[in-house]
C-alpha positions in Angstrom: -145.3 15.5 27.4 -146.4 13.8 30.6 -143.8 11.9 33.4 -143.6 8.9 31.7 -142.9 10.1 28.0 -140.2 12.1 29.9 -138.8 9.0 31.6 -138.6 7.0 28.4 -136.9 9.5 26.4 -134.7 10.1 29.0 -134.1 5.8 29.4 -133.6 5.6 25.7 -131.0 7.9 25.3 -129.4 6.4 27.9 -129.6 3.2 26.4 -128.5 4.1 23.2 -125.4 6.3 25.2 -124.6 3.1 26.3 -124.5 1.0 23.3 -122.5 3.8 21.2 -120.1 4.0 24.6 -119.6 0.7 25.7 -116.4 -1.1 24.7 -116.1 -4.2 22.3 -114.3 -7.6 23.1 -111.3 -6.8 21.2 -110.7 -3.3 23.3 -111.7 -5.8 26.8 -109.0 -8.5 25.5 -106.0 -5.9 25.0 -106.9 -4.5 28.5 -106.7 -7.7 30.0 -103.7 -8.4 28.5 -101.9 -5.3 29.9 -103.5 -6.4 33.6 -102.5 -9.2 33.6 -99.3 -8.4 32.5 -99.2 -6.0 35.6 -100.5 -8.4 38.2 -98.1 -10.7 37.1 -95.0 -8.6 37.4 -96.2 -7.3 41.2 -95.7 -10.7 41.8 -92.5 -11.0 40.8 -91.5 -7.7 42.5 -92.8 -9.3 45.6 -90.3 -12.3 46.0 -88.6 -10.8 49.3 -85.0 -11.7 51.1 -81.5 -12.3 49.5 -82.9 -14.5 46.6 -85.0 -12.1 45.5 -82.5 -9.9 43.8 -82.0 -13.0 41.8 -85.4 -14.0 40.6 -87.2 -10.9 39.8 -85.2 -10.1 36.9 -85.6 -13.7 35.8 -89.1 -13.6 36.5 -89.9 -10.7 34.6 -88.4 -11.9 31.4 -90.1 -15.0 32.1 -93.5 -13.0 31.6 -92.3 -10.6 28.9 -91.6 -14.2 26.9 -95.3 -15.3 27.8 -97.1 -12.3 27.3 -98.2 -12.9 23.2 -99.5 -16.6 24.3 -101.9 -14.9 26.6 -104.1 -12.8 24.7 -105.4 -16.0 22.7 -105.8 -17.9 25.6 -107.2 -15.2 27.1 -110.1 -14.5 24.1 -110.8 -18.3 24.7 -111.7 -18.0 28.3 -113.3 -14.6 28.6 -117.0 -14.4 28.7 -119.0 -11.4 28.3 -122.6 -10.6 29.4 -124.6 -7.6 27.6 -126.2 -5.5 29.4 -126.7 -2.7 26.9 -125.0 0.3 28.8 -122.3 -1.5 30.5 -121.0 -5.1 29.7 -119.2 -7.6 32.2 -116.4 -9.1 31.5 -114.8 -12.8 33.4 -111.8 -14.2 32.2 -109.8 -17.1 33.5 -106.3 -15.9 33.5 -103.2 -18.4 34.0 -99.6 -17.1 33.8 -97.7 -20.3 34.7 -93.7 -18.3 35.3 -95.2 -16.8 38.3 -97.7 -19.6 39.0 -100.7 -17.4 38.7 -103.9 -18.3 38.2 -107.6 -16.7 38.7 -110.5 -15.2 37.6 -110.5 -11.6 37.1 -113.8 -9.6 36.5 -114.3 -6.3 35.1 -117.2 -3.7 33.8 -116.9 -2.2 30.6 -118.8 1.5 30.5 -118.5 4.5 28.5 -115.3 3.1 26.7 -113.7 2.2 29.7 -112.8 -0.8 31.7 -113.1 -0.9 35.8 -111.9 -4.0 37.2 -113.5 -5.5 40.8 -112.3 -8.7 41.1 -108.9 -10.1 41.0 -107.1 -13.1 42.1 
C-alpha cells in the first residue's frame, strides 16, 4: 500500500472509532444534570459568615426540589454540533434557588464528557 492508502485507513478507523465511541444526547443530558447539580450546591456551600450555617441547608433542599425540572429544560436549551469523533455540547443552564445562570460547554469523546467552560 503506498502513504496515502495508509493514511486513509488509518483516518477511517478513526472516524468510525469515533462514531461507535462518542456519546448520545441522552448520556450528555444526564451529565449535565449531575453538573449542574454540583455547581449549584458549591454555591450554596460558599455562603460565608454567621448566616451561612443557616442557608446552606436551605439552599440545598432548595436544589434537590428543582433538580427533576432541570433535565427538560435542560434538553430544550442544549445544542450539539457533530463532528464525527467528538461532539460539542452548549447548554444554557438556569437554577433560580441559587440564582445561577450560564452557559456551560463540554466535549463528548470516547464515551465520555470533558467540560471547558462554566459559568
Amino acid at each position: 500500500m503506498k502513504g496515502w492508502q495508509v493514511l486513509l485507513v488509518g483516518l477511517m478507523g478513526v472516524g468510525g472509532l469515533g462514531f461507535l465511541t462518542n456519546p448520545d444526547r441522552v448520556a450528555y443530558e444526564n451529565y449535565a444534570v449531575e453538573q449542574a447539580g454540583n455547581l449549584a450546591r458549591a454555591e450554596c456551600d460558599r455562603v460565608s459568615g454567621g448566616l451561612g450555617m443557616l442557608v446552606k441547608e436551605p439552599c440545598r433542599a432548595a436544589i434537590e426540589a428543582y433538580m427533576p425540572q432541570l433535565k427538560p429544560l435542560l434538553a430544550a436549551t442544549t445544542t450539539r454540533q457533530d463532528w464525527g469523533l467528538f461532539s460539542i455540547y452548549r447548554s444554557d443552564i438556569s437554577i433560580p434557588a441559587v440564582n445561577f445562570n450560564g452557559r456551560v460547554e463540554s466535549i463528548g469523546l470516547f464515551d465520555r464528557f470533558y467540560t471547558y467552560k462554566t459559568p
